[in-house]
PDB file of N, CA, C and O in Angstrom:
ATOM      1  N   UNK A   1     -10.366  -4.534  20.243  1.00  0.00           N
ATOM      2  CA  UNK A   1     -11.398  -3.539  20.438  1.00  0.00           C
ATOM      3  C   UNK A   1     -11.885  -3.073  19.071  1.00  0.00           C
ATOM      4  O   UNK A   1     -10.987  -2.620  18.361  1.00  0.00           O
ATOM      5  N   UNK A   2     -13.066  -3.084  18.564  1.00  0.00           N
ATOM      6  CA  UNK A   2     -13.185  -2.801  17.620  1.00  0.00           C
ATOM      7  C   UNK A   2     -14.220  -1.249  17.622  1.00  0.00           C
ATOM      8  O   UNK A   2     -15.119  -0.874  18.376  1.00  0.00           O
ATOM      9  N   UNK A   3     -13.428  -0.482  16.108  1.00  0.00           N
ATOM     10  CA  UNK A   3     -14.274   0.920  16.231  1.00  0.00           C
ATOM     11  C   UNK A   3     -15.514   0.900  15.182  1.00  0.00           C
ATOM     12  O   UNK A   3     -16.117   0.305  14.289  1.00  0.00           O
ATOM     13  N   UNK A   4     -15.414   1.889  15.912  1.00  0.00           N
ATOM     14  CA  UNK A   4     -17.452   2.383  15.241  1.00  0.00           C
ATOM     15  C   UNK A   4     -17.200   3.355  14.116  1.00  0.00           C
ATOM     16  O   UNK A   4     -17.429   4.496  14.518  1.00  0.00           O
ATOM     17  N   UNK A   5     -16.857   3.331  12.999  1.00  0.00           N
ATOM     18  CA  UNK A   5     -16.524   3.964  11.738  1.00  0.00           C
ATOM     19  C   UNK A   5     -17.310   5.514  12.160  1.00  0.00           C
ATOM     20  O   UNK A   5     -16.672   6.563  12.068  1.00  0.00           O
ATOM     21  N   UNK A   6     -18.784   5.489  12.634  1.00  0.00           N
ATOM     22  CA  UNK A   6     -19.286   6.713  12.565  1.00  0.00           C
ATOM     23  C   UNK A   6     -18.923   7.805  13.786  1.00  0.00           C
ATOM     24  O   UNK A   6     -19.128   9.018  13.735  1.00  0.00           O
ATOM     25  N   UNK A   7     -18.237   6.941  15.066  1.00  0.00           N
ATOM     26  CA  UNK A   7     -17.832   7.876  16.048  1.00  0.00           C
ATOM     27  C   UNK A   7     -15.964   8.698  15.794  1.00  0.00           C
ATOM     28  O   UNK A   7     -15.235   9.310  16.573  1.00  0.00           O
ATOM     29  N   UNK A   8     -15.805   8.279  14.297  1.00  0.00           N
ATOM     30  CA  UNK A   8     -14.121   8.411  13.740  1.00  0.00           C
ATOM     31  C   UNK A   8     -13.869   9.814  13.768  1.00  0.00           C
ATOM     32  O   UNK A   8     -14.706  10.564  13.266  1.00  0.00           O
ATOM     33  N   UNK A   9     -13.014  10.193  14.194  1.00  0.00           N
ATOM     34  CA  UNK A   9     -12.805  11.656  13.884  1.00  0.00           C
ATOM     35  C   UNK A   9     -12.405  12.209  12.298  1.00  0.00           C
ATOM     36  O   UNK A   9     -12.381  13.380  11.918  1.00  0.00           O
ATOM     37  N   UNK A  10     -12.066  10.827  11.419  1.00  0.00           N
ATOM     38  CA  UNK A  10     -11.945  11.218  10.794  1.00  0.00           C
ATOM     39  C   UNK A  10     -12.895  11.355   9.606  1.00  0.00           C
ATOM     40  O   UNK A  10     -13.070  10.355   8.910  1.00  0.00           O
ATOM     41  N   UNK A  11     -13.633  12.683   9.251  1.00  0.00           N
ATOM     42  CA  UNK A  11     -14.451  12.562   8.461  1.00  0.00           C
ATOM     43  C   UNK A  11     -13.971  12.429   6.636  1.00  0.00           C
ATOM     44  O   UNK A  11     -12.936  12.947   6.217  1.00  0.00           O
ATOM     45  N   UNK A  12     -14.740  11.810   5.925  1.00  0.00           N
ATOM     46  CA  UNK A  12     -14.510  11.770   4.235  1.00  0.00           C
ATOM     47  C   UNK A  12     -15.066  12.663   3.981  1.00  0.00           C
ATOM     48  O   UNK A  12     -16.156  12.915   4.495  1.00  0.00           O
ATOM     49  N   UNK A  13     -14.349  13.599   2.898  1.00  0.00           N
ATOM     50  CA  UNK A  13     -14.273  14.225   1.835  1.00  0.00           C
ATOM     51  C   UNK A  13     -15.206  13.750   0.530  1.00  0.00           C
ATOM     52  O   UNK A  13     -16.210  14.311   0.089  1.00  0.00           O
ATOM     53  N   UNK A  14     -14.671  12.761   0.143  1.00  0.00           N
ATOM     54  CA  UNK A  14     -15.082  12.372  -0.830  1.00  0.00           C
ATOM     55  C   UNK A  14     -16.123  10.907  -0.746  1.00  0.00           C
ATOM     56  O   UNK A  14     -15.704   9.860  -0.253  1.00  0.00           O
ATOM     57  N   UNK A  15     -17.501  11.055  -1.308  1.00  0.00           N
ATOM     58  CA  UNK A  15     -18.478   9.615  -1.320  1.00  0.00           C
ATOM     59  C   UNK A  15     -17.701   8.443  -1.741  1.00  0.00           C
ATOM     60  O   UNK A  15     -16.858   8.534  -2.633  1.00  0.00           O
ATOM     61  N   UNK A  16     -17.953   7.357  -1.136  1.00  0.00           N
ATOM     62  CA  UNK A  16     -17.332   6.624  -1.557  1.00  0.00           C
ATOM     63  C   UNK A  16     -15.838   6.187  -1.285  1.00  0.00           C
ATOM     64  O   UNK A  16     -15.453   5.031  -1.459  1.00  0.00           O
ATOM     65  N   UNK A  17     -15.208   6.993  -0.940  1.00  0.00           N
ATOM     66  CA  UNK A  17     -14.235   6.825  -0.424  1.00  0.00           C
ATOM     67  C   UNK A  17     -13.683   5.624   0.117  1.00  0.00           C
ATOM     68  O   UNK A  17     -12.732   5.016  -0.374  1.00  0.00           O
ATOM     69  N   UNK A  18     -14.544   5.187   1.526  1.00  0.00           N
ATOM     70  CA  UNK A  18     -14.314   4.259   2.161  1.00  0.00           C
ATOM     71  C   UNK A  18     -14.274   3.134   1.453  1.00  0.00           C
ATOM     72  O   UNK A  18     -13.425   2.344   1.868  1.00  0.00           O
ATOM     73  N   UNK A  19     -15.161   2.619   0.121  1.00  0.00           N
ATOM     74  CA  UNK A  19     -15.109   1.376  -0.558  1.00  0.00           C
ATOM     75  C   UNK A  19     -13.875   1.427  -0.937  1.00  0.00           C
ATOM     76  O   UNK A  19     -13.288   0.370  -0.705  1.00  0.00           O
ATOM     77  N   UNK A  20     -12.999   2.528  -1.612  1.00  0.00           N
ATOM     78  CA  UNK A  20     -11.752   2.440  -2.115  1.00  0.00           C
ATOM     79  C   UNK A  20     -10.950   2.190  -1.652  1.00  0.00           C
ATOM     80  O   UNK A  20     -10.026   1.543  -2.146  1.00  0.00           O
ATOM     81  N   UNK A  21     -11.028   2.737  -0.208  1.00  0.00           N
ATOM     82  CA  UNK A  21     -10.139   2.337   0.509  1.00  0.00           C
ATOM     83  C   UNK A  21      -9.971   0.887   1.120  1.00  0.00           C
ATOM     84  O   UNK A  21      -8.982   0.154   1.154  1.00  0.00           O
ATOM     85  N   UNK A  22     -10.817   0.773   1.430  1.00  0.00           N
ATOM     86  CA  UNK A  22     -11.073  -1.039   1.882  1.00  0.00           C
ATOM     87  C   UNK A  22     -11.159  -1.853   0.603  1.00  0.00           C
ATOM     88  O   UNK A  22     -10.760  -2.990   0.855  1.00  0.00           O
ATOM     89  N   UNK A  23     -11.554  -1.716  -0.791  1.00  0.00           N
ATOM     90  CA  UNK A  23     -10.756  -2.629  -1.748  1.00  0.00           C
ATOM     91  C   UNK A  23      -9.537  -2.596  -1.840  1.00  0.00           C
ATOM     92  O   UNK A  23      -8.913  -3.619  -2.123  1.00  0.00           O
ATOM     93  N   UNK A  24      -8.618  -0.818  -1.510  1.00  0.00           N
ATOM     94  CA  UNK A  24      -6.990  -1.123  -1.520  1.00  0.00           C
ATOM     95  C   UNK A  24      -6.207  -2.090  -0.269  1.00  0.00           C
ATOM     96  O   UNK A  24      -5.127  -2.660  -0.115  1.00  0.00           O
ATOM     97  N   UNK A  25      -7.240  -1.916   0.350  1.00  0.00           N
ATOM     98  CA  UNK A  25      -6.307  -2.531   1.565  1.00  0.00           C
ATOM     99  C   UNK A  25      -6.685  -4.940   1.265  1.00  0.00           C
ATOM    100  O   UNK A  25      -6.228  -6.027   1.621  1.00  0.00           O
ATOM    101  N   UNK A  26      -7.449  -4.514   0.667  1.00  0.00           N
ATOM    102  CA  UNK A  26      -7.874  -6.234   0.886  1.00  0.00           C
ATOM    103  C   UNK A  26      -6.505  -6.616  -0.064  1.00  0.00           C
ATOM    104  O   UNK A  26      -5.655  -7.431   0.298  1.00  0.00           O
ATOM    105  N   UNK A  27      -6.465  -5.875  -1.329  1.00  0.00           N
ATOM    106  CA  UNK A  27      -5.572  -6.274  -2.088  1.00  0.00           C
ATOM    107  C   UNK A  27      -4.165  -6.116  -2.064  1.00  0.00           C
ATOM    108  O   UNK A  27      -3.359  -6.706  -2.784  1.00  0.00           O
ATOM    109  N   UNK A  28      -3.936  -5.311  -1.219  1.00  0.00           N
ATOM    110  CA  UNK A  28      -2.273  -5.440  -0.640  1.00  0.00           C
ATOM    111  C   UNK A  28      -2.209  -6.561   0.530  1.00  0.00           C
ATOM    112  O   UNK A  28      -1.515  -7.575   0.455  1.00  0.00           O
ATOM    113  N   UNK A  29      -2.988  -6.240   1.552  1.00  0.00           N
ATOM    114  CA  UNK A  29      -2.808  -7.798   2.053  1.00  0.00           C
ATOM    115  C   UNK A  29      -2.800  -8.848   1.164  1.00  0.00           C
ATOM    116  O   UNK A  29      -1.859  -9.625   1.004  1.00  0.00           O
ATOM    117  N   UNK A  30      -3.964  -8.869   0.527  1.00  0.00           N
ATOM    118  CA  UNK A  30      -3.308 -10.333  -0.734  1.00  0.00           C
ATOM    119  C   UNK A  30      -2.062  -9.869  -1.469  1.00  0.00           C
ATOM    120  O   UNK A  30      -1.748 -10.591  -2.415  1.00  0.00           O
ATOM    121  N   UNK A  31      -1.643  -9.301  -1.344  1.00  0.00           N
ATOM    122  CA  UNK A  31       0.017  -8.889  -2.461  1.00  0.00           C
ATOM    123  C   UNK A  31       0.848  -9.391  -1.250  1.00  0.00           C
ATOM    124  O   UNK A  31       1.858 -10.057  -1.480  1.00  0.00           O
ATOM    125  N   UNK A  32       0.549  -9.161  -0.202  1.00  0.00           N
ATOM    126  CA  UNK A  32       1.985  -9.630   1.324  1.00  0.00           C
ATOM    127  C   UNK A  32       1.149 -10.370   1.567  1.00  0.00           C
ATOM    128  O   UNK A  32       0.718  -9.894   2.617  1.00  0.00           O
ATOM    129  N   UNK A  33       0.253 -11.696   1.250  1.00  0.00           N
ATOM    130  CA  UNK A  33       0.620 -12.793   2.020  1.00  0.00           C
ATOM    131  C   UNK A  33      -0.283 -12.629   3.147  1.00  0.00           C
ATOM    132  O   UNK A  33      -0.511 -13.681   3.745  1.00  0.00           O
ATOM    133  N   UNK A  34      -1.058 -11.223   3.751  1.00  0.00           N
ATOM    134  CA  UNK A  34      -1.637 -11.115   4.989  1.00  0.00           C
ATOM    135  C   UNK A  34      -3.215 -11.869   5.123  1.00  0.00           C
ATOM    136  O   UNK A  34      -3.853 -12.087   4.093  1.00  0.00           O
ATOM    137  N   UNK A  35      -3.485 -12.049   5.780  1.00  0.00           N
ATOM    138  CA  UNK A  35      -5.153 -12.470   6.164  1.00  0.00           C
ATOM    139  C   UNK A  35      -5.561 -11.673   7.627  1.00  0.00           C
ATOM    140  O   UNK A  35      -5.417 -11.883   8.832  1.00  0.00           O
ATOM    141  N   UNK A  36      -6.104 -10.725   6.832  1.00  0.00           N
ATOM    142  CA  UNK A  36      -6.801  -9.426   7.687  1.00  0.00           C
ATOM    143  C   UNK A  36      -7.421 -10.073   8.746  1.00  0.00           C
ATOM    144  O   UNK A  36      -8.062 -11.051   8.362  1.00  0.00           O
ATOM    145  N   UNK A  37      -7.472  -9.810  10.355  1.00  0.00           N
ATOM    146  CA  UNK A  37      -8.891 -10.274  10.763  1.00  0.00           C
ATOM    147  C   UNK A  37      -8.030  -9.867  12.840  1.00  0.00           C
ATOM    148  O   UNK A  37      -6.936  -9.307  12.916  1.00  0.00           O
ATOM    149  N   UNK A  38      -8.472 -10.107  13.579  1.00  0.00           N
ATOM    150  CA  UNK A  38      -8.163 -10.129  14.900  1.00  0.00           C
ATOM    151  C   UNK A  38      -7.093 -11.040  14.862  1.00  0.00           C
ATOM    152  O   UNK A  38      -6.389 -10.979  15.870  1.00  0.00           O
ATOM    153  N   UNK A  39      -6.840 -11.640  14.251  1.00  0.00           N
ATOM    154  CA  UNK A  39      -5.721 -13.126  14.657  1.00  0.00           C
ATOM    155  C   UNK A  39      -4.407 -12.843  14.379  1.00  0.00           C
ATOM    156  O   UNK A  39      -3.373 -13.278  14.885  1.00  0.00           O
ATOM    157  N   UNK A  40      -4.696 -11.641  13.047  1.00  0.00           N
ATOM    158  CA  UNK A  40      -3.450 -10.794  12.464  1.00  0.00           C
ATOM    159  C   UNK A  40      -2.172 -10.034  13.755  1.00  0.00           C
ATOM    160  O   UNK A  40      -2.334  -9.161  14.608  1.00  0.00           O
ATOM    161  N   UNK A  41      -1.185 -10.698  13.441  1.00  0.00           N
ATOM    162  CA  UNK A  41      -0.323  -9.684  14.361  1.00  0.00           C
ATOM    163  C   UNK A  41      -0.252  -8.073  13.243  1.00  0.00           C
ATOM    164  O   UNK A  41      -0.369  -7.667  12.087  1.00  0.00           O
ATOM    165  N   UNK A  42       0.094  -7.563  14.999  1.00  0.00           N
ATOM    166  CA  UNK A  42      -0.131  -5.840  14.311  1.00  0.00           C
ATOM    167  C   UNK A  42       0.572  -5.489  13.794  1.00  0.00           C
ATOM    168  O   UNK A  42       0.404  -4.341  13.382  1.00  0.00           O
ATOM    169  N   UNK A  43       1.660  -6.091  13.491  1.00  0.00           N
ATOM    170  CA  UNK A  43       3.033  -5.711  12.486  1.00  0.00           C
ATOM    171  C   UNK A  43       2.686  -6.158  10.734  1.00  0.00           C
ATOM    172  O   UNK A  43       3.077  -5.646   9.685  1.00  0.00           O
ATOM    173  N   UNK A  44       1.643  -7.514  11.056  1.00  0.00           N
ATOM    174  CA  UNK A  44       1.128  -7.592   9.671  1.00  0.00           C
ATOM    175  C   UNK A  44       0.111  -6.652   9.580  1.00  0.00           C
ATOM    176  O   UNK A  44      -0.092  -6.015   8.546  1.00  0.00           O
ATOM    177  N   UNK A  45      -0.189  -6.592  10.045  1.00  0.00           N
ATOM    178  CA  UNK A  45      -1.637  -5.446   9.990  1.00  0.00           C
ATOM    179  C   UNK A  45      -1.082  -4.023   9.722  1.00  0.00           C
ATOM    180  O   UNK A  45      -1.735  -3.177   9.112  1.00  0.00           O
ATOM    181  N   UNK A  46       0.123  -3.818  10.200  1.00  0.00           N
ATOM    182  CA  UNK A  46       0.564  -2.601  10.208  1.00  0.00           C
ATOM    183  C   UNK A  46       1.203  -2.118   8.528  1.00  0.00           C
ATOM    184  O   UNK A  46       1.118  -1.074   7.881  1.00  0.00           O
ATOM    185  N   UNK A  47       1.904  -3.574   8.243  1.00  0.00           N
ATOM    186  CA  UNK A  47       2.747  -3.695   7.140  1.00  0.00           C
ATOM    187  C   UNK A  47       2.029  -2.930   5.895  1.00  0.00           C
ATOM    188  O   UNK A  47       2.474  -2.014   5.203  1.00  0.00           O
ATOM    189  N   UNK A  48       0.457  -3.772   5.818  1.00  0.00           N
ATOM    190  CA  UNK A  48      -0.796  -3.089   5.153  1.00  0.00           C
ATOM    191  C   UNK A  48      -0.881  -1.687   5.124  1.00  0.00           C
ATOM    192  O   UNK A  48      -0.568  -0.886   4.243  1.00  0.00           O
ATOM    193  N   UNK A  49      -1.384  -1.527   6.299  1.00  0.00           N
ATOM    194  CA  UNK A  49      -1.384   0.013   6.777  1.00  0.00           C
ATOM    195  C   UNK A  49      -0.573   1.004   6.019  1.00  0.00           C
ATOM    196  O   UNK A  49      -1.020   1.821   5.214  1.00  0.00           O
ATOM    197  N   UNK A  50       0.941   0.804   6.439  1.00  0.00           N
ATOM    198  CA  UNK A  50       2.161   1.481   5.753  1.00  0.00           C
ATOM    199  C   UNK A  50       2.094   1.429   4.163  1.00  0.00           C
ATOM    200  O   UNK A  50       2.047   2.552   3.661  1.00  0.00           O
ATOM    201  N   UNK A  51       2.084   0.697   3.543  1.00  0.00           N
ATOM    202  CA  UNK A  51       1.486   0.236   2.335  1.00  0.00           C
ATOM    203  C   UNK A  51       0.186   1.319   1.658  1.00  0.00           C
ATOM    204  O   UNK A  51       0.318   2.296   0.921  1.00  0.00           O
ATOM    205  N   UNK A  52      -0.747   0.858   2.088  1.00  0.00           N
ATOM    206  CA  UNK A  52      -1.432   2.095   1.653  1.00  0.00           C
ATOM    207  C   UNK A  52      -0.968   3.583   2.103  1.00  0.00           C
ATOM    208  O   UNK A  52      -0.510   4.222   1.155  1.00  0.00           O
ATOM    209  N   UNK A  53      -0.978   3.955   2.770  1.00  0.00           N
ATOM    210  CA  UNK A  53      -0.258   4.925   3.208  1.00  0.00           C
ATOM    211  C   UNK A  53       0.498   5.411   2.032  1.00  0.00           C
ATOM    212  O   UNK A  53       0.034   6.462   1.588  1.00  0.00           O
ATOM    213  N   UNK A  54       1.563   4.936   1.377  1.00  0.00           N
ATOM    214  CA  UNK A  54       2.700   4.869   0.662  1.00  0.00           C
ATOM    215  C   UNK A  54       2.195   4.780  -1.037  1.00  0.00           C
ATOM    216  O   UNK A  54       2.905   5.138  -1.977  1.00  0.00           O
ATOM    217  N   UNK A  55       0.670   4.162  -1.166  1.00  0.00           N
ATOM    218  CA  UNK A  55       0.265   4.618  -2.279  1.00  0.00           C
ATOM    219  C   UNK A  55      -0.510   5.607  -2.503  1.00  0.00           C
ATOM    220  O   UNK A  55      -0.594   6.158  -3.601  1.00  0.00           O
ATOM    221  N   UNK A  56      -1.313   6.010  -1.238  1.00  0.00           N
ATOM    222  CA  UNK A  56      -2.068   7.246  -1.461  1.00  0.00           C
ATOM    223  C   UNK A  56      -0.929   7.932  -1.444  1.00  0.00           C
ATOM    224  O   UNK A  56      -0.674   8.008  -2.646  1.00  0.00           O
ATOM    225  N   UNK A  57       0.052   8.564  -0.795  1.00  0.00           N
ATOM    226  CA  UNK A  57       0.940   9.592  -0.852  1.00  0.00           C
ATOM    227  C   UNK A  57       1.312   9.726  -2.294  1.00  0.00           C
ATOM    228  O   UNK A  57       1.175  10.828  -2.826  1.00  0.00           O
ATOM    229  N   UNK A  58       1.657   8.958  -2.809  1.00  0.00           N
ATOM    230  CA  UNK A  58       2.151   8.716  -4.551  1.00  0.00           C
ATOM    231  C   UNK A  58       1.142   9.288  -5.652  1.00  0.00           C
ATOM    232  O   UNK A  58       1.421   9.973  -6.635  1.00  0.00           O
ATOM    233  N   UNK A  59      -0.313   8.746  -5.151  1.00  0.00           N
ATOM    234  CA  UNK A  59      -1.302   8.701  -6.072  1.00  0.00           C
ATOM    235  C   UNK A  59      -1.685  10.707  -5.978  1.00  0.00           C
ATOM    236  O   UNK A  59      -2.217  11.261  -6.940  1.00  0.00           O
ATOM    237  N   UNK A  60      -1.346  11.400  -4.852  1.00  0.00           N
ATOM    238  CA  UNK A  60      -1.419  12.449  -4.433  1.00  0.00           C
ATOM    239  C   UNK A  60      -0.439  13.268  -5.438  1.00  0.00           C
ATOM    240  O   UNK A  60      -0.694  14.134  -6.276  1.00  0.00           O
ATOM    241  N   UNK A  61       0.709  12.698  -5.057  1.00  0.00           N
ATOM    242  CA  UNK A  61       2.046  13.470  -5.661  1.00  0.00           C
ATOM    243  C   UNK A  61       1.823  13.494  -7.052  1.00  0.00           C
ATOM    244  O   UNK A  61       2.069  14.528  -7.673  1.00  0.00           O
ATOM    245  N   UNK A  62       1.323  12.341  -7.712  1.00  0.00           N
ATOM    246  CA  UNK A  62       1.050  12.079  -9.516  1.00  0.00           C
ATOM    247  C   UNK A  62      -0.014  13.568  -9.609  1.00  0.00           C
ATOM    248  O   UNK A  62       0.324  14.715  -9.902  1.00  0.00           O
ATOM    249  N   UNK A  63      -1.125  13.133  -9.309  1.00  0.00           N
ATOM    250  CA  UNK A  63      -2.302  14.396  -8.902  1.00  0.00           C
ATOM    251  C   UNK A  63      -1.791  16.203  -9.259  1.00  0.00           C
ATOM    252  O   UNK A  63      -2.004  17.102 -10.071  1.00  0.00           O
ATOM    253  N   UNK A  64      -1.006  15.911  -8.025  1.00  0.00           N
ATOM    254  CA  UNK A  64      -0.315  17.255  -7.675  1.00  0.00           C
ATOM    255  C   UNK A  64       0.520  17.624  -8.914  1.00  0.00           C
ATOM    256  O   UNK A  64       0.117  18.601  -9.545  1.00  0.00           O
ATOM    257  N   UNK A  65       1.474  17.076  -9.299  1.00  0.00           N
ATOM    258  CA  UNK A  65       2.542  17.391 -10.234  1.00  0.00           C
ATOM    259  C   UNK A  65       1.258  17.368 -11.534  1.00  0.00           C
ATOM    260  O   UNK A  65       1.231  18.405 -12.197  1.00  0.00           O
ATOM    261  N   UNK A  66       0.487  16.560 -11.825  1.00  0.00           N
ATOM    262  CA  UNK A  66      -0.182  16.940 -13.045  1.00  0.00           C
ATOM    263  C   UNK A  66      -0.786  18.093 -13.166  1.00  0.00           C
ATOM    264  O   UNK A  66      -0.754  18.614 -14.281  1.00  0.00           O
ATOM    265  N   UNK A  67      -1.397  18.699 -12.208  1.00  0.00           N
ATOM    266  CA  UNK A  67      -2.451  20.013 -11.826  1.00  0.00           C
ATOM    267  C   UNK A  67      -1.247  21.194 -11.921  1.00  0.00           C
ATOM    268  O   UNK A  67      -1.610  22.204 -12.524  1.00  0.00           O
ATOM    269  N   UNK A  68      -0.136  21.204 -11.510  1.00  0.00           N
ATOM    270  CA  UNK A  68       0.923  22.058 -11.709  1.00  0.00           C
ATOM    271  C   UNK A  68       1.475  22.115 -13.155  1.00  0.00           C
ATOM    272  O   UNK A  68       1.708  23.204 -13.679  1.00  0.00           O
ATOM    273  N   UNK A  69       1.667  21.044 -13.746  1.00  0.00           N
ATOM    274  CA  UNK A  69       2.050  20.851 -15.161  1.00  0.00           C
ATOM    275  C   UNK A  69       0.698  21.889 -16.349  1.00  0.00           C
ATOM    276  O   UNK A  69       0.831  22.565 -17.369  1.00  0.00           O
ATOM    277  N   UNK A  70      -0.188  21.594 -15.705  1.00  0.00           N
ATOM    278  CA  UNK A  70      -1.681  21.994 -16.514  1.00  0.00           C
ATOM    279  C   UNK A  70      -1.625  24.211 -16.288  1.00  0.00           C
ATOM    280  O   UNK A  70      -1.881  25.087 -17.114  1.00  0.00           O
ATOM    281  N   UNK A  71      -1.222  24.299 -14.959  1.00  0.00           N
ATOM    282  CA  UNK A  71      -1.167  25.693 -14.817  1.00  0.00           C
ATOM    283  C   UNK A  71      -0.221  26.601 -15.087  1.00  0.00           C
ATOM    284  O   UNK A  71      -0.146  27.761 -14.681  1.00  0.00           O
ATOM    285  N   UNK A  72       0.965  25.623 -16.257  1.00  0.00           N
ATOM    286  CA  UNK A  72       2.147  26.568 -16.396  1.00  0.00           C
ATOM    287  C   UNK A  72       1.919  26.832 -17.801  1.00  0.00           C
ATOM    288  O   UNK A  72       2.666  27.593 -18.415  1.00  0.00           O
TER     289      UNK A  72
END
């Protein structure tokens, strides 16, 4: 089933966004080996998923701890 990006609940924050996000994801599938597409089992698809997931959280935490470092 495929979705309609503009009916998403989830809205962006930031322009652009979405390119970043879909260049991170092409390139972790190429880091595991995956080939994105309907044919993908959802565990590879998922693997991705988790993956980004796991670098935005990081890229957040770097963020965070720097902005705290700057206000002491």
């Amino acid at each position: 089933m495929a979705t309609n990006r503009s009916n998403s609940s989830n809205q962006l924050v930031v322009p652009g966004a979405q390119q970043a996000i879909d260049q991170m994801k092409y390139e972790i599938a190429q880091e595991f080996g995956v080939n994105l597409g309907a044919d993908t089992t959802s565990r590879a698809n998922g693997s991705v998923g988790g993956e980004i997931t796991k670098r935005l959280v990081s890229l957040a935490q770097q963020q965070i701890s720097g902005y705290q470092g700057q206000q002491q």
